[in-house]
N, C-alpha and C positions, 0 to 999 in steps of 0.2 A: 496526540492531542486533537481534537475537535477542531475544523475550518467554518469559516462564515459559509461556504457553502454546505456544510455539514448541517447547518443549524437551519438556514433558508429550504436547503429539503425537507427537513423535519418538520417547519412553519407549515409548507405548503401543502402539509396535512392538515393543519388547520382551516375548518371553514366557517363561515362569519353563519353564522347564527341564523336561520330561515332559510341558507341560501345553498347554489351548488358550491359557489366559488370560493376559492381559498383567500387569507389575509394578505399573502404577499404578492398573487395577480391583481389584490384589489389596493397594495399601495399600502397599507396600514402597517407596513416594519417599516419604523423609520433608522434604525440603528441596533448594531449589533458589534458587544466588546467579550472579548474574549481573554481572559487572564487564565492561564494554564487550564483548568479544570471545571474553570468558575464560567459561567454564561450570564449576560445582562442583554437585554432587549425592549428597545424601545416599541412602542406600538401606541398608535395614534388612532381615538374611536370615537367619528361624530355621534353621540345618543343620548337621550333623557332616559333611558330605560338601563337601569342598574342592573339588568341580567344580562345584558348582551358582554358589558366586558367579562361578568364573572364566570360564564361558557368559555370565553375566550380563553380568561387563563387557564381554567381546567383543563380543555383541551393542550393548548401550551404547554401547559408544567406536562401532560400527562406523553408527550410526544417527544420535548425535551430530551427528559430524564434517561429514554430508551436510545439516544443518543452515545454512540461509545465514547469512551472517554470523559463525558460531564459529568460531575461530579453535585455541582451547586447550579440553582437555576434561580435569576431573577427576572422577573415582569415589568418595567417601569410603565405604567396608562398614562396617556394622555389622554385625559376626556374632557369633550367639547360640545355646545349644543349644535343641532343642524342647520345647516345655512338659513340663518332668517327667522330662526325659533325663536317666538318669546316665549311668556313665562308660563303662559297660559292657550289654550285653543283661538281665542277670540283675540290675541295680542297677535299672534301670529297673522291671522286672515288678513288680505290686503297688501301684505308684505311680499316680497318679491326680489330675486337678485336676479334677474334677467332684465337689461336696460328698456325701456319701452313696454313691461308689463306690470301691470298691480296686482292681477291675481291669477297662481294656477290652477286646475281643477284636470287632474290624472283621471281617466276612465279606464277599468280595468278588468280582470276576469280572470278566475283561476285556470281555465282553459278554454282551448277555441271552440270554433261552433257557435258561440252562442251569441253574437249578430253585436261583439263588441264593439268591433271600427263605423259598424252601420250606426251606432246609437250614439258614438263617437262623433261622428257625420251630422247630423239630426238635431243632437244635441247643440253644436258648434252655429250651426242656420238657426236656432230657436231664439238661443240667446243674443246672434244678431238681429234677428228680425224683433226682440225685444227691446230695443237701443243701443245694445252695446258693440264696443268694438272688439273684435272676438280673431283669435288665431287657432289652427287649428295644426298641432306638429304631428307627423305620424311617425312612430319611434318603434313600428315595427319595421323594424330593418330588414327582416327574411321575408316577409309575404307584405310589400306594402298595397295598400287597397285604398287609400285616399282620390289618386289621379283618376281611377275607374270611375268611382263615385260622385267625384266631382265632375264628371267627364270634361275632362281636360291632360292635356299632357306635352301644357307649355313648359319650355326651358328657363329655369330661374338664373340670375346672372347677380355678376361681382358689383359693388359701387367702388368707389374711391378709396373707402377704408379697408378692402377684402372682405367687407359682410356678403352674406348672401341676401337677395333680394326676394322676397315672399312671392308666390303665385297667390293673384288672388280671383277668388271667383264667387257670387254668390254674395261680397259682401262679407266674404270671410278670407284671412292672409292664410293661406296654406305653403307648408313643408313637408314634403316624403321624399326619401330614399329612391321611392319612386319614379320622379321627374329627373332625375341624374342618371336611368338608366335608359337602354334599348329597351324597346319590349320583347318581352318573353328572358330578358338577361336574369339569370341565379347572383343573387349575394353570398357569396360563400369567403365569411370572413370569423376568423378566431373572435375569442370576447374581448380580451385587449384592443381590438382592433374597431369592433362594434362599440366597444366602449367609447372611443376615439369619436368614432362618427354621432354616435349620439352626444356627447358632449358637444361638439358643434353644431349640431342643428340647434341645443340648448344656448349655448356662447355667442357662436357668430352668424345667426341672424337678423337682420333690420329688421324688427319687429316695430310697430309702428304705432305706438300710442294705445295700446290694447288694456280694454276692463279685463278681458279673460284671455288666458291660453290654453286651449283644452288641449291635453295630451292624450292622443289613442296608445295607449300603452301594448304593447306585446302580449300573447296570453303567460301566464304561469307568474314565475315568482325568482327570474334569474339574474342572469350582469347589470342586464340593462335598465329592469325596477331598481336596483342598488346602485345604481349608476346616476340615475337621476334623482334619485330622494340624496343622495349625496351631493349633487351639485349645483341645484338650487332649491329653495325654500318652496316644496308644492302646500299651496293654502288647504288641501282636501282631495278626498277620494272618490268616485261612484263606483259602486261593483257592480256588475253587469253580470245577472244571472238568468236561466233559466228555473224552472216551477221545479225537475225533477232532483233528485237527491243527488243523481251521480254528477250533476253541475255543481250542486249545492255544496259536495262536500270539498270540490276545487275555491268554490270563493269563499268558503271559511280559508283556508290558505291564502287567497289573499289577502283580506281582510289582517289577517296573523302577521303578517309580513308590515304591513302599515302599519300595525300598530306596536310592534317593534324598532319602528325608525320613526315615531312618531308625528305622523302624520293622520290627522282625525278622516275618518269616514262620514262623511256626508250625508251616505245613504245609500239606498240598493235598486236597480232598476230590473225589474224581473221582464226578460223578454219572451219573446214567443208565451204569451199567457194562459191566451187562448185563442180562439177560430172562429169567426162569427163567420158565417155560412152566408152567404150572400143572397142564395133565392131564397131561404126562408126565416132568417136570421135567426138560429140558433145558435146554440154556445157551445162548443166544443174543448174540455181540455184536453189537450191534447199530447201534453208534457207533465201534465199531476196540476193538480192545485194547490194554490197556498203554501206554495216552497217556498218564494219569494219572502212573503206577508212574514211567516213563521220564524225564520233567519231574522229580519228586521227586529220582529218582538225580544229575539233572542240575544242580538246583539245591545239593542237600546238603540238605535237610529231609525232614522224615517226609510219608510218603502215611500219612493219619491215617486214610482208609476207602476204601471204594469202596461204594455204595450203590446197591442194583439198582434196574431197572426193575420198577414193582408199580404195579395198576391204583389200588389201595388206598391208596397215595402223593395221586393226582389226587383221588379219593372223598372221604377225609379233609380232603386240603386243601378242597375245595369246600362239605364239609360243614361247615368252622371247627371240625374235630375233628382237629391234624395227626395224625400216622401213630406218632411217638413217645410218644402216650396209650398205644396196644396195648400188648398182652404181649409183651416181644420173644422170647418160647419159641415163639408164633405167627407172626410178623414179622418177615422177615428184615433187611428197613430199620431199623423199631424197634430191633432189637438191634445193626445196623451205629451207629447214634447214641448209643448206650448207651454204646457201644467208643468211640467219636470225644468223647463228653464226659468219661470218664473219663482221657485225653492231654491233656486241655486243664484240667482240673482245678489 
């Protein structure tokens, strides 16, 4: 006869729909009864999107079956909306189940390179220097790049409750992975484990009265995106692309992935655009044109900017001074961020 852990093997074949990770690393078997030959399994699925359970079972029944011993397979779903989903895009916005924030806004990219955490950055200073009060979490755990940028690499600390206490700098509350470690220290931690950490930087931070919480999100589409679109309500998305196709065809994967776990995209920011030449101002593309634009057209959302290439971008960031401190009447990026926080407002 077939063991619970007969059948928990056979699950962990199963992977949640968009993603690398299986249903039973990610929590979703709540229950499993076994009567001689007979199999019943409870599974629990936050989503508005009616495909992601019906994968699920396919996969299920199809993994099951191959099981020795089963004979009969059943599926019970639990389906639920995601944390803070109304009924509608616009019912949602505003809502928030992190204590101290009204709204989040995930920054994101189908892969690295393409200046996500920089505009991450940028973005987080634009929308403060527009009035609001703004946190900025960096929830790449493996490479964080906040503390650099910010240049700082103060030690955040516990209050009375065990919250952790934000660094703040700029006018902006910051969290990374980052300021917890040595420098030059590797994170080398399983998903479960990253899971964990980013759940708290989500859970147990004092976060302090914030219009926005920009999250620098990881590149690609793994634990950790599934991690957080499960455990609080994010109001929307930015994709962070590059002009050329081989970026292009990473943040359609992203993009696929939000809109699987229902969460609306906001809009696309195409960086490195172009290259205005400084002794003679000319234009240079230098990654393709109109990838960005095209994608936008393609999906139905706004291309919210396109942000040049400026040596001043890398300077800044190196010096933990980003580029959105400048004047933007001096700065063409400065004022491209200025234009991209006031659509997101």
């Amino acid at each position: 006869m077939p063991t619970e852990q007969d059948i928990r093997t056979a699950l962990g074949q199963v992977r949640y729909p968009g993603f690398s990770r299986d249903i039973i690393s990610f929590g979703l078997v709540k229950g499993i009864q076994i009567e001689g030959a007979n199999v019943t399994v409870e599974i629990s699925v936050s989503t508005r999107d009616p495909n992601i359970p019906r994968l699920i079972h396919e996969q299920a029944m199809d993994v099951l079956k191959k099981v020795a011993g089963v004979k009969e397979v059943k599926l019970n779903f639990d389906i639920k909306d995601p944390p803070g989903a109304g009924t509608t895009a616009s019912e949602k916005l505003g809502k928030s189940s992190i204590p101290g924030v009204k709204k989040i806004i995930a920054v994101a990219s189908g892969k690295g390179g393409v200046g996500k955490s920089t505009v991450a950055s940028n973005l987080a200073i634009s929308l403060s220097q527009s009035g609001l009060r703004v946190g900025l979490c960096d929830c790449d755990l493996y490479g964080p790049s906040i503390p650099l940028m910010f240049g700082t690499d103060e030690r955040p600390y516990q209050n009375d409750e065990q919250q952790i206490i934000p660094v703040e700098k700029y006018g902006v509350q910051l969290i990374s992975m980052g300021f917890l470690l040595d420098d030059g220290s590797p994170v080398i931690v399983r998903g479960p484990v990253a899971t964990r950490y980013t759940q708290q930087f989500l859970r147990q931070v004092a976060w302090e009265n914030l219009d926005v919480l920009v999250l620098d999100l990881p590149p690609g589409t793994g634990d950790i995106q599934l991690t957080i679109v499960q455990t609080v309500a994010v109001d929307g998305a930015v994709i962070v692309t590059t002009p050329q196709e081989v970026a292009l065809i990473d943040a359609r994967k992203a993009v696929g992935m939000f809109q699987k776990v229902n969460v609306p995209i906001l809009g696309i920011i195409e960086n490195m655009s172009y290259f205005l030449c400084p002794s003679d101002g000319q234009v240079y593309h230098i990654f393709g044109k109109g990838g960005g634009e095209h994608e936008a057209k393609r999906l139905g959302v706004p291309l919210l900017g396109q942000i040049p290439i400026e040596m001043q971008v890398r300077e800044c960031g190196d010096q933990g001074h980003p580029i959105a401190l400048e004047d933007p009447a001096k700065s063409a990026t400065s004022k491209a961020f200025r234009e991209i926080a006031e659509q997101l407002k």
